[in-house]
N, C-alpha and C positions, 0 to 999 in steps of 0.2 A: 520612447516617444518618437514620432516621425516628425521631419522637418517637411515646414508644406512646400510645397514644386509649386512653381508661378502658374502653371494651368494643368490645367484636369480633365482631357477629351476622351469622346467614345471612342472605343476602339473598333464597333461595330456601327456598320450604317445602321438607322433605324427605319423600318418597313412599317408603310402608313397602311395597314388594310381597309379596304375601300368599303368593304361586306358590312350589312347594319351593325353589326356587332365591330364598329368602326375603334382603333386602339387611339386613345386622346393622346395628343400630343401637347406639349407643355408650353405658351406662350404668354406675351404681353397681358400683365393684367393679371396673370390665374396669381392668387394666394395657395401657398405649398408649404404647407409642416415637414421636417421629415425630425425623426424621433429615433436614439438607438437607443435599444431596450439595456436599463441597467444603467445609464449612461448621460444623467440629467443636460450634463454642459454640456453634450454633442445636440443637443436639440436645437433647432430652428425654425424659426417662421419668418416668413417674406414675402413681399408681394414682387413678382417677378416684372423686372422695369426693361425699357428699349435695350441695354446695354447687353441682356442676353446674358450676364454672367450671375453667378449667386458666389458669397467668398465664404467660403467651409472649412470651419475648424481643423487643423494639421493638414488639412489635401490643398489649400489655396484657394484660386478661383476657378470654380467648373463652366463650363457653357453648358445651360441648360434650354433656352427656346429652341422646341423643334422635337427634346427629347419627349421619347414617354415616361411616366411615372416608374415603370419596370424597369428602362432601363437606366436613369437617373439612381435610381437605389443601389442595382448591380455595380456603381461606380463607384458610389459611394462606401459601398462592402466592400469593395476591393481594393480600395484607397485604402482604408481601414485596417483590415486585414494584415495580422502578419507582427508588424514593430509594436505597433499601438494595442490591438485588440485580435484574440487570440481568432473566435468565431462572432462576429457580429450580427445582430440583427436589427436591421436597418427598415425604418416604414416610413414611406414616402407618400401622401397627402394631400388631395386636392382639397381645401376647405373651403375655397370661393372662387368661381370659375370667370376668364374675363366675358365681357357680354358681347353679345348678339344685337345688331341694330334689323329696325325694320321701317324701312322709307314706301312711301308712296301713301295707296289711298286705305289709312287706317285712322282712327280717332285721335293716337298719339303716335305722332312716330317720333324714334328717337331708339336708343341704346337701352338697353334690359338687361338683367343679371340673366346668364345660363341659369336651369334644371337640366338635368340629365334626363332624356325622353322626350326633348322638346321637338314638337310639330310646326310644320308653317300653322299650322290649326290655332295650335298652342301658341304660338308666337303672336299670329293677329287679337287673339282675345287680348291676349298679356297688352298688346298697342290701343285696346279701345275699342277693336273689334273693327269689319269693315265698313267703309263709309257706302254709303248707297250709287255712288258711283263705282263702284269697285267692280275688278271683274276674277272671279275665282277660278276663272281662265287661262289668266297672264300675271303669273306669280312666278319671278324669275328667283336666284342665288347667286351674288359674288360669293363664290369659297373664300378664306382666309388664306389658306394653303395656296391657290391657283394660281400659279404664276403668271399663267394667260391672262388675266382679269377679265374670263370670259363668264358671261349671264346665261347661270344654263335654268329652263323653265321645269319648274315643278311643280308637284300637286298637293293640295291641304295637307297629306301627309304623309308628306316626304320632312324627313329629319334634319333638323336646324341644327348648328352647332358653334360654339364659342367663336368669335371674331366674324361668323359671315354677318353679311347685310341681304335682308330678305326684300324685295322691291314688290310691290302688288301693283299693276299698271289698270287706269281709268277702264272700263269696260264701253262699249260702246251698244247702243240702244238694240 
């Protein structure tokens, strides 16, 4: 058995691809299973809180906001790996992603659970749909990610994603 180390970091940066086929990265809010096959008490579920850390049976505490799910696992096998567990197989779990808000002029604005696929499209219906003053114009995106907190403008469907805030601005006559 291995004794757990106080922390448990990447040792690899983790690369955010920007391309639609965009790689989720793991933050405040997401609910994460991860499961080793064979291996009942290595299982966990947790809903991932401010503190950014999760505490994992023999490895300690990992920091996990920011990683992706692939790499989160890789960590986790290789902690594993070795004293404990000869070849591990480790699955790592999004079961409930945190939400996506959507302010301005919609029926309901407020905060929504993610779908994977979701559209500003998809996103306005899910708020109520837009109000008659709205303009499909001027539908801007805070990213979650952007450290800028810069509002870049986008179209019905351009793709929403966990933590942004979607803003629909008044249209004018």
């Amino acid at each position: 058995m291995r004794a757990p180390s106080s922390r448990v970091s990447p040792s690899k940066p983790v690369r955010q691809n920007n391309n639609t086929s965009r790689e989720y990265l793991l933050g405040v809010g997401d609910l994460i299973k991860i499961q080793v096959h064979g291996e009942p008490d290595l299982g966990l579920e947790t809903r991932l809180v401010e503190k950014g850390t999760i505490t994992y049976p023999f490895l300690g505490e990992i920091r996990v906001i920011g990683l992706s799910v692939l790499r989160l696992r890789e960590i986790i096998t290789e902690g594993l790996r070795g004293d404990y567990l000869i070849e591990p197989e480790v699955q790592v779990t999004v079961i409930e992603y945190r939400p996506f808000y959507v302010n301005g002029e919609v029926r309901r604005p407020g905060g929504y659970p993610y779908v994977p696929g979701l559209t500003a499209r998809k996103a306005a219906a899910l708020a109520g749909g837009l109000t008659e003053r709205a303009s499909e114009n001027k539908i801007f995106v805070l990213r979650e990610n952007d450290k800028t907190n810069k509002r870049v403008k986008i179209e019905m469907d351009t793709n929403v994603y966990p933590g942004d805030i979607m803003i629909i601005e008044e249209g004018l006559f």
